[in-house]
Each structure stands twice: as C-alpha cells, then as structure tokens.
C-alpha positions, 0 to 999 in steps of 0.5 A: 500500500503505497502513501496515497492509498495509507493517506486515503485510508486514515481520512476515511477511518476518522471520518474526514472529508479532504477539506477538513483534513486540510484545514488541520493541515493548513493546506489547500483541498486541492493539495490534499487531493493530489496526494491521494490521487498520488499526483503528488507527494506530501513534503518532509513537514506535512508528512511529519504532521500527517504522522503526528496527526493519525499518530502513525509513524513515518514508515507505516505512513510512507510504506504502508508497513506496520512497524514494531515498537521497539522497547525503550532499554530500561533503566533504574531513573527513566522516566516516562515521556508524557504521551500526544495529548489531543483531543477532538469532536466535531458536531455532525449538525452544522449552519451556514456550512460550520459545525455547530460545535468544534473543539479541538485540544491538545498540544500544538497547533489545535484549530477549531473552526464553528459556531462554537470553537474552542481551541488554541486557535479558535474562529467561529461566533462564540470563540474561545483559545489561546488566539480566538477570533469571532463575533464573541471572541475570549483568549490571549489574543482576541478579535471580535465584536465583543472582545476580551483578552490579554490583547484584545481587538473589537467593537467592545474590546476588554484587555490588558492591551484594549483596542475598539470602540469603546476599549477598556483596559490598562492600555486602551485606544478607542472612540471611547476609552477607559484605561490607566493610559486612555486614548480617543475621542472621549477617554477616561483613565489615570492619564487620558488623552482626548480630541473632545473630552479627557478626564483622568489624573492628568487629563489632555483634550479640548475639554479636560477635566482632572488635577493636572489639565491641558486643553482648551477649557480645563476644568479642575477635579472637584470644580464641576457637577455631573449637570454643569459638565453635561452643560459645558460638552453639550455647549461644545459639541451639541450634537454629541450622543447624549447617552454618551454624554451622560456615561461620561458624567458618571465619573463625576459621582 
C-alpha cells in the first residue's frame, strides 16, 4: 500500500472529508487531493504532521508497513515521556456550512473552526483559545465584536492591551476609552488623552477635566457637577450622543 492509498485510508477511518483534513493541515483541498490521487507527494513537514496527526509513524505512513515498537532499554531513573495529548469532536449538525460545535485540544497547533470553537486557535461566533477570533471572541489574543483578552481587538474590546470602540483596559485606544493610559475621542483613565473630552489624573483634550489639565477649557477635579459638565460638552459639541454624554458624567459621582 503505497502513501496515497495509507493517506486515503486514515481520512476515511476518522471520518474526514479532504477539506477538513486540510484545514488541520493548513493546506489547500486541492493539495490534499493530489496526494491521494498520488499526483503528488506530501513534503518532509506535512508528512511529519500527517504522522503526528493519525499518530502513525513515518514508515507505516510512507510504506504502508506496520512497524514494531521497539522497547525503550530500561533503566533504574527513566522516566516516562508524557504521551500526544489531543483531543477532538466535531458536531455532525452544522449552519451556514460550520459545525455547530468544534473543539479541538491538545498540544500544538489545535484549530477549531464553528459556531462554537474552542481551541488554541479558535474562529467561529462564540470563540474561545489561546488566539480566538469571532463575533464573541475570549483568549490571549482576541478579535471580535465583543472582545476580551490579554490583547484584545473589537467593537467592545476588554484587555490588558484594549483596542475598539469603546476599549477598556490598562492600555486602551478607542472612540471611547477607559484605561490607566486612555486614548480617543472621549477617554477616561489615570492619564487620558482626548480630541473632545479627557478626564483622568492628568487629563489632555479640548475639554479636560482632572488635577493636572491641558486643553482648551480645563476644568479642575472637584470644580464641576455631573449637570454643569453635561452643560459645558453639550455647549461644545451639541450634537454629541447624549447617552454618551451622560456615561461620561458618571465619573463625576
């Protein structure tokens, strides 16, 4: 049995389709199908990974012949290597093409890609890995319209490293920031740099409000009330959200 037949087989013993198989890979479809058709032959990295994979070893995947293990010498302090850890399901019911849920653990590279995806790294609408990226998204590295992580990307981006449109965190960037270092349009924090309304320990913007001020009206900490600072934004910008405002002067109490 030659490698394309081996290759052939071990898809089909776990049930995968070509596209599947590639994906885990991180190929392309057609490549997986050149190598079971035998117009090609997989490179010495992709036959490393196909043997880790289905856990085969490279003889028993290149020749088609079972190898024997041979019995590690033993020793008086060997200790046992930890065994592959992996683990997977995928769920037969799928939407828009996606299964609804895929997790994919163990060491390496785990991809789980579907409406629920869990996995180191994870795409899908609920994600949720050490890289993770989808409508709702929670990992090291995040993305997503509601995001949260170590560094975290999104419409709602929550992390230690936050970048959205409203970001919180310790460093946060956004049209509406909220941070120890905040940066925006509107920022809150400990230092906050504004275009339009700063307020923080040090507060930087067209209106600032804090102990340490720089901007065109600067306003001192303990000066102003949440209804004469709602005034003085809405002065200033009276077509500004006015829900937006109010959140603002929350910090006044």
């Amino acid at each position: 049995m030659g490698i394309s037949e081996k290759l052939y087989a071990l898809r089909r013993a776990r049930q995968l389709s070509q596209e599947e198989l590639a994906e885990v890979l991180g190929v392309s479809r057609q490549a997986v199908q050149k190598w079971e058709s035998g117009a090609s032959t997989p490179d010495v990295g992709n036959l490393v990974a196909l043997s880790d994979y289905f856990d085969v070893s490279l003889d028993e995947l290149v020749k088609g012949e079972k190898q024997p293990r041979q019995p590690l010498p033993p020793a008086d302090d060997a200790t046992p290597f930890p065994r592959r850890l992996h683990w997977e399901y995928k769920s037969k019911r799928t939407l828009f093409g996606l299964p609804l849920v895929h997790i994919h653990l163990g060491w390496g590279l785990c991809r789980a890609k579907g409406i629920l995806a869990i996995g180191n790294l994870a795409t899908g609408l609920l994600s949720l890995g050490a890289l993770s990226a989808g409508l709702f998204s929670l990992g090291g590295l995040s993305l997503g319209l509601l995001a949260i992580g170590g560094l975290a990307l999104g419409g709602v981006a929550l992390g230690g490293a936050a970048i959205g449109l409203l970001a919180i965190g310790g460093l946060a960037v956004g049209v509406v920031s909220l941070g120890g270092l905040s940066i925006g349009v509107y920022a809150v924090g400990g230092a906050a740099l504004a275009d339009r309304v700063a307020i923080g320990g040090f507060a930087s913007g067209h209106i600032a409000l804090g102990e340490r001020m720089r901007g065109s009206l600067t306003i001192p900490r303990g000066s102003c009330t949440p209804d004469s600072l709602r005034r003085i934004i809405l002065d200033e910008y009276p077509h500004a959200w006015k829900a937006l405002v109010d959140f603002l002067t929350l910090f006044l109490e």
